[in-house]
C-alpha positions in Angstrom: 163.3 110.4 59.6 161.3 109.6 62.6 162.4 107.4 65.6 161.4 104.8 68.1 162.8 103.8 71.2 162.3 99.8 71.5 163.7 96.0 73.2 163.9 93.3 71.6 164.4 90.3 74.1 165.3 87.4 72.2 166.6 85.9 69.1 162.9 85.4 67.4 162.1 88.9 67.7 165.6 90.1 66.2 164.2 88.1 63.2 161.3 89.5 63.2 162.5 93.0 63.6 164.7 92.5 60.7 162.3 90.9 58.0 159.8 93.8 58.8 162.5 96.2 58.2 163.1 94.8 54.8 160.0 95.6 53.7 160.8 99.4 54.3 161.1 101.4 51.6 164.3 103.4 52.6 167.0 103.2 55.6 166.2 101.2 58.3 168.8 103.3 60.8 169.7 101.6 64.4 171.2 103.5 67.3 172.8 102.1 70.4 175.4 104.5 72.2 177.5 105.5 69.4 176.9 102.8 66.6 174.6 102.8 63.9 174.0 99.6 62.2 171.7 98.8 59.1 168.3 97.5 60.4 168.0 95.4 57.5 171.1 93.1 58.7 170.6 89.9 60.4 174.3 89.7 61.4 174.3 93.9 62.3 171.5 93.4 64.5 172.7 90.3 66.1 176.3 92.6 67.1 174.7 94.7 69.0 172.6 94.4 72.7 169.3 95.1 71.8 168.2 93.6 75.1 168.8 96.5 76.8 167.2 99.3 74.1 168.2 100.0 71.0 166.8 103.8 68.8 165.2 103.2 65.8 164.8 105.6 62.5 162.6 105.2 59.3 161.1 107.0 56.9 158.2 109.0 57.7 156.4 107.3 54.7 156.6 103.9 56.8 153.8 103.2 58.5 153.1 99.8 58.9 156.8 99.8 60.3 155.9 102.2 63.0 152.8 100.7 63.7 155.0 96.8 64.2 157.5 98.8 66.7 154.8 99.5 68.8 154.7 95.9 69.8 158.5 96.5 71.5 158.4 100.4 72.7 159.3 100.7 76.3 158.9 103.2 79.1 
């Protein structure tokens, strides 16, 4: 698996996030502090603060997903 640290900072991006997850062919693992929630799951992703940095893991086989994260890396 290979991760991405990212922020999302608003409802339209959540979206986005989660229909180019879908598209991922394997796990879609999200990290913040000490929950994991599915990636692929509107309502998971919405539980969370993603405003504030969330970690990312995917396959190693999923480009294109790692090339869209790029958009919401951070410092």
């Amino acid at each position: 698996m290979e991760s991405v640290k990212i922020k999302l900072i608003d409802i339209d991006e959540i979206r986005e996030f989660v229909n180019e997850a879908m598209k991922v062919d394997g796990e879609v693992d999200v990290h913040k502090g000490r929950y994991v929630i599915d990636g692929k799951s509107i309502m998971g992703m919405m539980s969370i603060d993603v405003f504030s940095g969330i970690e990312v893991f995917f396959p190693p086989t999923a480009a294109d997903f790692k090339l869209f994260l790029t958009r919401f890396t951070f410092k």
